[in-house]
C-alpha positions as CSV (number, residue, x, y, z in Angstrom):
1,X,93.5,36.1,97.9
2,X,93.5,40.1,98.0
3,X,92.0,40.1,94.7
4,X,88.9,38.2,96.0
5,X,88.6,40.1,99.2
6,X,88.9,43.4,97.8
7,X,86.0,42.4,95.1
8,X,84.4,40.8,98.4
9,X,84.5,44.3,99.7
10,X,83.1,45.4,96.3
11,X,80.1,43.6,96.2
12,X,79.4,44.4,99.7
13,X,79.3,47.8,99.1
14,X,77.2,47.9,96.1
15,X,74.9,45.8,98.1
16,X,74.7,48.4,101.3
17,X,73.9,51.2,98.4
18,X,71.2,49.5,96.6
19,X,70.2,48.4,100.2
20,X,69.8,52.2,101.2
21,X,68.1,53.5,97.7
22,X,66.0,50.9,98.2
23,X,64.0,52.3,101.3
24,X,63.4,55.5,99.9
25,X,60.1,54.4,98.9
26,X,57.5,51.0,98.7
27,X,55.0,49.8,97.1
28,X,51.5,49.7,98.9
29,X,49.8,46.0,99.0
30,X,47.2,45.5,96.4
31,X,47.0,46.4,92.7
32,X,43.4,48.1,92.5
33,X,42.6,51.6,93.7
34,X,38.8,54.0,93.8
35,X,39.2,57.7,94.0
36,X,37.0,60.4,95.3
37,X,37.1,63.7,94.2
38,X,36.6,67.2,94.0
39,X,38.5,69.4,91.5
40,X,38.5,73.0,90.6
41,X,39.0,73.6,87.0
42,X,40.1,76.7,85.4
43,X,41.2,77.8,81.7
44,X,42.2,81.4,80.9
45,X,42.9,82.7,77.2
46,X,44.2,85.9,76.2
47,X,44.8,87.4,72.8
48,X,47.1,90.8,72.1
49,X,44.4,92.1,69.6
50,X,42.1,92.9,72.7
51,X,44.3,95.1,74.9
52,X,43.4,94.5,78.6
53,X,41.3,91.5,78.5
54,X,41.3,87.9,79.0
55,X,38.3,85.3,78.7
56,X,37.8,82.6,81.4
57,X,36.0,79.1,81.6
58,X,32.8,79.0,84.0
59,X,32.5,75.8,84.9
60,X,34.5,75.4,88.1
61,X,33.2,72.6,90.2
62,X,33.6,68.9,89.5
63,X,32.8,66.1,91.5
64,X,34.5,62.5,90.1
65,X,35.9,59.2,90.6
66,X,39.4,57.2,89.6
67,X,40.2,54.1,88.8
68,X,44.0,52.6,89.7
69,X,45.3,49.3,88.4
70,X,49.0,49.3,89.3
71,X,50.7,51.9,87.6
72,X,47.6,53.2,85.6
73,X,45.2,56.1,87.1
74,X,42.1,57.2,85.1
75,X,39.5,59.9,86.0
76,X,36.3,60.9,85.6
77,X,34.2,63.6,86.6
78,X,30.4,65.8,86.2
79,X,30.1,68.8,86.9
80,X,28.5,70.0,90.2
81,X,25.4,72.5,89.2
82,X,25.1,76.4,90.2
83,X,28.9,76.7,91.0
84,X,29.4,78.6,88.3
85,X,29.3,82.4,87.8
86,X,26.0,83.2,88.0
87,X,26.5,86.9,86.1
88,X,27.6,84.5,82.8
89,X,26.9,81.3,81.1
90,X,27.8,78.1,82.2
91,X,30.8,76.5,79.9
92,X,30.9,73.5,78.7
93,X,33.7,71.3,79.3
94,X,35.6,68.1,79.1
95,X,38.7,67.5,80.9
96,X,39.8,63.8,80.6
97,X,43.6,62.4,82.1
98,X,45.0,59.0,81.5
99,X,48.5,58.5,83.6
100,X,50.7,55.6,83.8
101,X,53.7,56.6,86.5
102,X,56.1,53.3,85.8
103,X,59.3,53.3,87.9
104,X,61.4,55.4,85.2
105,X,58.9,56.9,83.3
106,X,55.5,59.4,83.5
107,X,53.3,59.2,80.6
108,X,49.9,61.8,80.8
109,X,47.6,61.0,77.5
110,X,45.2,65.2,78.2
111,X,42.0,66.3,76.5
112,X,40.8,69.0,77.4
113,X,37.9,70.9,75.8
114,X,36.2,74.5,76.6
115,X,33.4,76.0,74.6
116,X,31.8,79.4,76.4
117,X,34.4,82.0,78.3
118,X,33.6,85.5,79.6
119,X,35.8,88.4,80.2
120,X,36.6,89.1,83.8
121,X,34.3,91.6,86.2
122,X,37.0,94.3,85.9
123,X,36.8,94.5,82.2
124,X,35.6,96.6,80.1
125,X,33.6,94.4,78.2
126,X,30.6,92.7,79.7
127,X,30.4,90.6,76.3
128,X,30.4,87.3,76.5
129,X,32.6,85.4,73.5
130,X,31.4,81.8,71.9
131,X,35.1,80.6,71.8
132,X,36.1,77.1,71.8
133,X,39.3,76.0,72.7
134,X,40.8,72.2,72.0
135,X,43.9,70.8,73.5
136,X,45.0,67.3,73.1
137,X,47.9,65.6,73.7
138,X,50.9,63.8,75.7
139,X,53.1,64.1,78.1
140,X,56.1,62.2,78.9
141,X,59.1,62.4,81.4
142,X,62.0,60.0,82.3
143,X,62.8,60.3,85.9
144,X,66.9,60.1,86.7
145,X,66.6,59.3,89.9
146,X,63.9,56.8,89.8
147,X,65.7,54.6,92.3
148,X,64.9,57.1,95.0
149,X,62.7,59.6,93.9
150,X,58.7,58.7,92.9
151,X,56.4,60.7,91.0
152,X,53.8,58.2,91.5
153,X,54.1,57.9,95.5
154,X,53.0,62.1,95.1
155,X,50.0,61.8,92.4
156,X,49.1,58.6,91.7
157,X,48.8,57.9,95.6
158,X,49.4,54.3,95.5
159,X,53.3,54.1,96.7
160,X,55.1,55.6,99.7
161,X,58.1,57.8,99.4
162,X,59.6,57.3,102.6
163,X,62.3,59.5,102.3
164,X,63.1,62.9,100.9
165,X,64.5,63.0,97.6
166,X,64.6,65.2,93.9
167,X,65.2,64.2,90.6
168,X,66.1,65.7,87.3
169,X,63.3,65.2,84.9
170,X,63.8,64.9,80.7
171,X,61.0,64.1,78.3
172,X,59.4,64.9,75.4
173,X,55.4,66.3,74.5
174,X,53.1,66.4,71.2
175,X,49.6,68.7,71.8
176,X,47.5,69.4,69.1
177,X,45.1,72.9,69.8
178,X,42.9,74.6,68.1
179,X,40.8,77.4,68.9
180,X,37.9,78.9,67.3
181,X,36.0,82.2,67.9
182,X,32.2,80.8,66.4
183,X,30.7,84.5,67.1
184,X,33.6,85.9,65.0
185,X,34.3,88.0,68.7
186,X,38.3,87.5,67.6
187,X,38.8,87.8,64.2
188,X,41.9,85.9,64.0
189,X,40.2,83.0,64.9
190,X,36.6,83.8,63.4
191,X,38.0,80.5,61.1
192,X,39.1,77.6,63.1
193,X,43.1,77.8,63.8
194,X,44.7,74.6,64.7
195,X,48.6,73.7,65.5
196,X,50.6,71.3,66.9
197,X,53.3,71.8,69.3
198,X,55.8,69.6,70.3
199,X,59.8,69.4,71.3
200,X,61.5,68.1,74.3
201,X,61.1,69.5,77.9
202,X,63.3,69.3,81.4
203,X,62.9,70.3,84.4
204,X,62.6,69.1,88.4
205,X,61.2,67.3,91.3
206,X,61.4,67.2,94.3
207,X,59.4,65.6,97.6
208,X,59.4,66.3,101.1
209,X,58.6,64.2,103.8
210,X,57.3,65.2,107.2
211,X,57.3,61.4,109.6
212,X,56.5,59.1,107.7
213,X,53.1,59.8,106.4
214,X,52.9,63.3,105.1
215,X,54.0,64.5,102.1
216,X,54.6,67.9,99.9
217,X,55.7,67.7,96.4
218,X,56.7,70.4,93.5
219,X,57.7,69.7,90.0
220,X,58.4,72.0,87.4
221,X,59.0,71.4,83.7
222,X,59.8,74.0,80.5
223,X,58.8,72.5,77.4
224,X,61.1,73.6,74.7
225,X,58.1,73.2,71.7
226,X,58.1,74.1,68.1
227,X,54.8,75.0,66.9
228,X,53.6,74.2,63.6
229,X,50.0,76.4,62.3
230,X,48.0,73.8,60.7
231,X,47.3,75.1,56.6
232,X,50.0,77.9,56.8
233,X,52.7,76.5,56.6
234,X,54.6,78.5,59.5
235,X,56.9,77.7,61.8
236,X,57.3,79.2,65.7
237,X,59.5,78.8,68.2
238,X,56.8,78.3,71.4
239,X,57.8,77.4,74.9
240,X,55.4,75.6,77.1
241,X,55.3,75.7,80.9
242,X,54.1,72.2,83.3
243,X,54.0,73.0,87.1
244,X,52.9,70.8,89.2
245,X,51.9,70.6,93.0
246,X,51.3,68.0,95.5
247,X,50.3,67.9,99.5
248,X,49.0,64.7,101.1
249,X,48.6,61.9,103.8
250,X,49.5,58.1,103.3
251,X,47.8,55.3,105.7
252,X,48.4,51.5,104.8
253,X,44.8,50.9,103.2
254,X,44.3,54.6,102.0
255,X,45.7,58.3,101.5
256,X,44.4,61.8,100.5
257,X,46.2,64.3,99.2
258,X,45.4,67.8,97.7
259,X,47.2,68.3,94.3
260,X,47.2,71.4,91.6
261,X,48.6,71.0,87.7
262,X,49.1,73.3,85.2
263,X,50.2,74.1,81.8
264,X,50.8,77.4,79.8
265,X,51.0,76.9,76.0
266,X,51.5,79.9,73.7
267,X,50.3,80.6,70.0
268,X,51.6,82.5,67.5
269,X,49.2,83.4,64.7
270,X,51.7,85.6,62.6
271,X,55.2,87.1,63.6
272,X,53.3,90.0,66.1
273,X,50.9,88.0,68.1
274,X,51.3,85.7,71.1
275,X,48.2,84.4,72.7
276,X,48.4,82.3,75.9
277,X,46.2,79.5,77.1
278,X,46.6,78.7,81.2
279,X,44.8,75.7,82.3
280,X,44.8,74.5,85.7
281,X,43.3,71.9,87.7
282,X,43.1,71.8,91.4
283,X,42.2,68.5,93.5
284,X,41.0,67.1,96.5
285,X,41.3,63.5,96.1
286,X,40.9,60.3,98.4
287,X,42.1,57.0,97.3
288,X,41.5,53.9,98.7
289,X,43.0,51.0,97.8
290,X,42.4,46.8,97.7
């Protein structure tokens, strides 16, 4: 008889925890979702042969729309014209993101493509370089605390966290870049260079919540990568940085929120040089859903 009430007790208890994980977050009603956008894009290369001096994307501005379907968010966008720096050629760009935020896992599928960067006004150089850089790849992470902790209620904007929570996050990631100098402006990469980085990467999330319907969440993840240089045959140790960023409102039918991502990947073209590509994109975004 003690037996069965002490595993009575048992059950009861396990019961009142999943009970109070479960209300840390919800799922909104409906399955669909349209975004609105506006995003700020921005890529930044540097390379140690030209002391002092970085070359920049010009084609800030983007105006776009999403498409949810459960746990899938895609986006697309054109770019808004004369938002660029008017001193320099546009760029051209693609920037493409396919995420599916399931309940234990974030998957990003990135493309993203520059061809046109300028040094910046405080230069030096006025010249203007014919460089194309390529990144492809994917991103994955498994969230520990999934029970309580949603990376989807923060970007993909169709669940609510209701209450604050953090969660360690563990994953792996596979880019292929290349970049390619077509004026010869670099002459380590006046012939295409391509590599592929990949290894495992950790890091944190966390989200806070303000009542019930605001929202601020950070994440930070260090990519432990191993780069391999395409037709050389060499190996690097090359870390990669993913910060993340999120700020946003939640209503029953719809939400907005105002959310910045980044990645820092670094290439080694012999033993001496480390060149860094930044990327960030900054976005306004409103989602309603059906």
């Amino acid at each position: 008889m003690k037996k069965k009430i002490l595993y009575g007790l048992f059950l009861l208890f396990l019961s009142s925890m999943l009970t109070a994980e479960d209300v840390f977050k919800e799922d909104f009603p409906g399955d669909f979702s349209l975004n609105f956008f506006l995003s700020y894009n921005f890529a930044r290369f540097s390379h140690d042969e030209i002391e002092d001096t970085a070359f920049y994307s010009n084609r800030p501005l983007d105006i776009g729309i999403g498409f949810g379907y459960k746990k899938l968010s895609l986006k697309l966008s054109i770019n808004i014209p004369f938002t660029h720096n008017l001193n320099f050629a546009k760029s051209e760009s693609i920037v493409g993101q396919l995420h599916y935020y399931g309940e234990k896992m974030h998957i990003e599928f990135s493309l993203k493509n520059y061809l046109g960067m300028h040094p910046s006004r405080n230069s030096s150089s006025s010249r203007e370089i014919d460089l194309q850089l390529l990144t492809a790849g994917v991103f994955s992470q498994y969230i520990f605390n999934h029970r309580a902790h949603s990376l989807r209620a923060a970007y993909s904007l169709n669940e609510r966290q209701k209450k604050s929570s953090g969660s360690f996050l563990v994953g792996g990631s596979v880019f292929y870049a290349s970049v390619l100098s077509q004026d010869a402006a670099i002459e380590t990469y006046s012939e295409r260079k391509q590599f592929i980085h990949f290894g495992p990467n950790a890091g944190y999330s966390y989200s806070w919540i303000f009542g019930k319907d605001f929202f601020l969440n950070a994440f930070f993840s260090l990519g432990l990568h191993t780069e391999l240089e395409l037709g050389s045959n060499t190996v690097y140790f090359s870390p990669a940085v993913f910060p993340s960023l999120s700020f946003g409102y939640h209503q029953e039918k719809w939400s907005v929120a105002l959310s910045a991502t980044s990645s820092l990947l670094l290439f080694r073209t012999d033993g001496d040089i480390h060149d860094m590509l930044l990327t960030c994109t900054a976005r306004l975004v409103f989602v309603k859903r059906f």
